[in-house]
N, C-alpha and C positions, 0 to 999 in steps of 0.2 A: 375919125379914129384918133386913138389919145397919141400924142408925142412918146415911141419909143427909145429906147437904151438895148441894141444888142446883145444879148447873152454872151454869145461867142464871136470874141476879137481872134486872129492867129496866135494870139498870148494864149485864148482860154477863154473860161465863163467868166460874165462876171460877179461878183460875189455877192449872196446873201446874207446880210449884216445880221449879228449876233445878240442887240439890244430887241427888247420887247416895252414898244409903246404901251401905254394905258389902253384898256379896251375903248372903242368909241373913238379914239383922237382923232382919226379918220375916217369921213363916211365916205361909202361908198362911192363909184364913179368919179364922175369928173373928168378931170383935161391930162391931168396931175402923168406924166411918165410911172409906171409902178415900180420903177426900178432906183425911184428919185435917183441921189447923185451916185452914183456905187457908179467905179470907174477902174477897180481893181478884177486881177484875174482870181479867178474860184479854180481850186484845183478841181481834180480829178473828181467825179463824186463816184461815191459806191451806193446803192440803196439796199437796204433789206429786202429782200422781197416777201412782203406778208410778213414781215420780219426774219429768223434763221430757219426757213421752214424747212432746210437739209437738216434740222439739230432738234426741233420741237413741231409739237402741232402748230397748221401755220395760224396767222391773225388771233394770238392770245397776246397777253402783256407778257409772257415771257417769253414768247418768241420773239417780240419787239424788243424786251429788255436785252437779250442777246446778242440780238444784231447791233446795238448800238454800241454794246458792251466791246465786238469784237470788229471795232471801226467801224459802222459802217455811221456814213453822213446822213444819211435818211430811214429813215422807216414808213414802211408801203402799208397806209390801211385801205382794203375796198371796203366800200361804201354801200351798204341796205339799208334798209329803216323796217322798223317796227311798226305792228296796227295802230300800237300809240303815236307815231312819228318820231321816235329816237332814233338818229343814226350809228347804226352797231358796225363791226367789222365782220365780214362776210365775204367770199371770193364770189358766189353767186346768191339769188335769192334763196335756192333749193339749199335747206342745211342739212338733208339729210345723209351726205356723204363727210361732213367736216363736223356733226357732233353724233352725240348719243339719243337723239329722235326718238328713232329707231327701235329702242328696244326701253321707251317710256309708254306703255298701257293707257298712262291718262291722255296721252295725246294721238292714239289709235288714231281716232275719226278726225285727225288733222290730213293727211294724209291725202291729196290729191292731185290733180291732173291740169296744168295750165299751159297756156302759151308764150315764151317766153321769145321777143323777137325772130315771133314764125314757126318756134320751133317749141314740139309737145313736150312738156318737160313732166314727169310724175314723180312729184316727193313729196316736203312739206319745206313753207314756204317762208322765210323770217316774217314776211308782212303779215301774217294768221299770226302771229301770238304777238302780245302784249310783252314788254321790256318784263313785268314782272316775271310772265312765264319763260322767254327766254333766258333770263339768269338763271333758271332752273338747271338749264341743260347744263352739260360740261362739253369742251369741244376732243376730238379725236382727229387721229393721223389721216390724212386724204387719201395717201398711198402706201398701205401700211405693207406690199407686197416690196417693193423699192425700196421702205425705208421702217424695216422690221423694230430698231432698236427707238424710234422715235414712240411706238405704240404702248411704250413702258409710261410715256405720258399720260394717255389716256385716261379722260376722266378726271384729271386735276384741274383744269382750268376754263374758267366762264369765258363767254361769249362775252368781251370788252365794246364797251360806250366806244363812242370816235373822243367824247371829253373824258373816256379815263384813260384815252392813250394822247392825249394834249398833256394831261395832266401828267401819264412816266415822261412824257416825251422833257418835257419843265423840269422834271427829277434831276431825270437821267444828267440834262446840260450841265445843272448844279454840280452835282458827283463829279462829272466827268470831265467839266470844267472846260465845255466847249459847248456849243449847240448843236442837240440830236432835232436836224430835222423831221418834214412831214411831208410823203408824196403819195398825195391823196389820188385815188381813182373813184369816179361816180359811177358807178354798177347799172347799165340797163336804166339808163336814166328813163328813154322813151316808155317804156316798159312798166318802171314806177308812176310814171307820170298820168299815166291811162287811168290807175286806179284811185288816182288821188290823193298821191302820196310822195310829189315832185322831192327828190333828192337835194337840188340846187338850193332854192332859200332858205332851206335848214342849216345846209354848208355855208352859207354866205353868214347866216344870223352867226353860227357859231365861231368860225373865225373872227368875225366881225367882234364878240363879246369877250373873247379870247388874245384881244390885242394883235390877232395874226394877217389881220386882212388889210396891209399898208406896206409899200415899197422897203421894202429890205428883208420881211421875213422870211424866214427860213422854211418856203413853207413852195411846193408845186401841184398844180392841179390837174388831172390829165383823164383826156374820155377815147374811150374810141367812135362815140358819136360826133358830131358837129355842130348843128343847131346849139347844143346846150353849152358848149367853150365859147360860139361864139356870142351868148345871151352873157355868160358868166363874165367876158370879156369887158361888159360894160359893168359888172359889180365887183369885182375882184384885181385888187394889186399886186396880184402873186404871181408868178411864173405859171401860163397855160402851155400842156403840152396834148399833142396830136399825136393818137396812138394809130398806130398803122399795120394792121393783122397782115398776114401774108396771103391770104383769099376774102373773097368775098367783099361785102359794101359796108358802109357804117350804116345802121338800122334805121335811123334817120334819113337816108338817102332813100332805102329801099321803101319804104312807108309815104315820102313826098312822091314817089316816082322818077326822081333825079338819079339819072342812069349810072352815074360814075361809080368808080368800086375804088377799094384801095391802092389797085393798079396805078389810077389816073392821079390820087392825092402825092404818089410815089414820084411821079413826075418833076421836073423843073417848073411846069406850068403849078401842080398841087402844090408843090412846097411855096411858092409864092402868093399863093392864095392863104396856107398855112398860115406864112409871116403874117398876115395880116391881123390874126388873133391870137395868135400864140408862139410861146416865143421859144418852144423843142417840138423836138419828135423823138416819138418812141416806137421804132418800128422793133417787128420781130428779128431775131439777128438773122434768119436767114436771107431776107433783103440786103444784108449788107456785105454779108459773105453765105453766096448758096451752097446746098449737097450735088453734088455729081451724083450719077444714074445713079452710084452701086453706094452712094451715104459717104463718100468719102467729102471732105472740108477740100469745097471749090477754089475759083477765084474772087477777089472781091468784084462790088457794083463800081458804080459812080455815086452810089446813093448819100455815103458822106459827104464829099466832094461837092456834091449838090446840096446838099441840105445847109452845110456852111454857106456858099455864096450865099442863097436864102438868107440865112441871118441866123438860123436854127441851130441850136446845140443837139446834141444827139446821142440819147438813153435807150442802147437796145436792151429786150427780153429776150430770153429767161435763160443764166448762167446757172449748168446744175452737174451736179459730178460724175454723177451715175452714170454708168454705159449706155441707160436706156436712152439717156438726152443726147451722149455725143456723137459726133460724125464716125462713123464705121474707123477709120486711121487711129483713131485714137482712145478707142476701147481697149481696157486691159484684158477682158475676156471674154467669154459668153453668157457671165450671169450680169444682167440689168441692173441689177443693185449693187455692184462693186463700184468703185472708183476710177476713171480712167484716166486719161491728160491730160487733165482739163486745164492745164498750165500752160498746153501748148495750144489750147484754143482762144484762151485769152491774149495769148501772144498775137496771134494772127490777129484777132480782133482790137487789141492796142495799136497795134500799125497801121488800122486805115485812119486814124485821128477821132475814134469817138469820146465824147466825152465824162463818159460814164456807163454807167451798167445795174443792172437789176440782176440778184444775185443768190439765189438761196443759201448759200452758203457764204456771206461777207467777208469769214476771215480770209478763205480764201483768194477772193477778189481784191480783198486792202492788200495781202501779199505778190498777187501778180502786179497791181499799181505798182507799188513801191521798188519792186523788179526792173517796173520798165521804166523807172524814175517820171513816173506819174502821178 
């Protein structure tokens, strides 16, 4: 295993540098630390999630433009590909709830029935069409019941390359006069991989040509499988992190027959095993502060606590306003789509020491950091 560089010291993370090597100057692998000398603390990070997808439809360039727009340090694309092999942004492979599919006639007899890690999924699928005929489409609100004013979007904006959100991402640092990074997720890798359409060395080539695949970029990578961080582990000098659902196994597990679940990667024994390929985790935030019977905001875990000794920095999901997401205490009402507390959720969750967040809503997240002088 290559010589590591801790992310997180009691200072903090430590920092992903802001220059961009030539493409190629580094290949691949090696012995090399990916964090070469970086010995400074990285504040606080915020990430977009999908970019502002409380503000736009999510995984467009303008939802990413947003977020960066309104601080945040990263922008979250998920990861599909196309029949051609292009990797596009996508929260799943089924696009039939995040564009206008649906109600496109030439693509009727796209429409069908697979299995997506076990489980029967009916829509239609980014891997059936071709990059050409996906830029056809326009994407649409996911939850347009929750987030009525976002649906005004609707139908403006294409289904984005992963290289034409490298490419805002390159803009944006110019304009912005800082670097908007990339915290990439690989989608059902096992999944893609079945049909011949492995996600991985398409990600590796592209970073790789894009100058981002070399200790200091501003750049993370993160699965909730395992197998594939830890293959990607020997191709990639970027920060890997370990996603950790709050039920169930990574798919990978369940497919080898290797009994463990998320449960067990949660553990002191899992997070040590983590360190070994990856240098976060991103569990769901209820891991780190549960609900009580009746939805009310628990007590915390030990789960940071742990995760630090580990060596692991720690990015929980999914920060969102709505009543529908937060703990019962701090809904402002009974309708789901209003606004609730969510100032004092992030409160509670600043206090156990994590070190960032995934965020649909950024500005608001850059504003509770900066609250708790973070």
């Amino acid at each position: 295993m290559r010589k590591r560089l801790a992310l997180l010291a009691l200072s903090g993370l430590a920092v992903l540098g802001m220059t961009v090597a030539p493409a190629g100057a580094e290949p691949a692998g090696g012995a090399r630390d990916r964090h070469g000398d970086a010995g400074h603390s990285e504040k606080f990070v915020v990430v977009g999630h999908r970019g502002a997808s409380g503000y736009r439809p999510e995984h467009t360039l303008a939802s990413y433009e947003l977020a960066a727009r309104m601080g945040a340090d990263y922008i979250e694309p998920d990861l599909v590909i196309t029949k051609d092999g292009v990797l596009v942004a996508r929260h799943e492979p089924e696009i039939g709830g995040t564009t206008d599919v649906a109600q496109r006639p030439e693509f009727a007899d796209r429409k069908t029935t697979k299995t997506v890690d076990g489980r029967r999924v009916t829509g239609w699928f980014a891997e059936d069409f071709t990059l050409a005929e996906l830029k056809t489409l326009r994407a649409v609100e996911r939850i347009p019941d929750l987030r009525p004013d976002n649906t005004i979007y609707d139908g403006r904006f294409e289904v984005p390359t992963f290289q034409e959100i490298v490419n805002l991402s390159k803009r944006l640092s110019r304009e912005l006069g800082r670097t908007v990074g990339l915290y990439i997720e690989t989608k059902h890798p096992t999944y893609f991989a079945d049909q011949g359409l492995a996600l991985e060395p398409r990600l590796v080539e592209a970073l790789t040509r894009n100058g981002l695949n070399r200790p200091g970029a501003k750049v993370y990578v993160q699965s909730f499988e395992v197998s594939n961080l830890k293959e990607l582990d020997k191709r990639l000098r970027v920060p890997l992190v370990q996603l950790v659902s709050g039920s169930g196994a990574p798919y990978d597990f369940v497919r080898s027959g290797d009994p463990r679940t998320y449960d067990d990667l949660a553990t002191p024994e899992g997070l040590a095993e983590i360190a070994g390929y990856a240098e976060g985790l991103g569990p769901v935030k209820d891991r780190i502060i549960p609900r009580n019977a009746d939805g009310t905001l628990g007590e915390p875990t030990t789960l940071v606590d742990d995760a630090h000794r580990a060596g692991l920095a720690v990015h929980p999901w999914t920060f969102r306003a709505e009543n529908a997401f937060l703990p019962t205490d701090l809904r402002s009402s009974d309708d789901p789509g209003a606004w609730g507390d969510i100032f004092a959720e992030y409160e509670a969750f600043l206090a156990t020491g994590i070190d960032g967040v995934f965020a649909d809503h950024p500005d608001i997240a850059v504003e509770a950091a900066r609250t708790a002088g973070r």
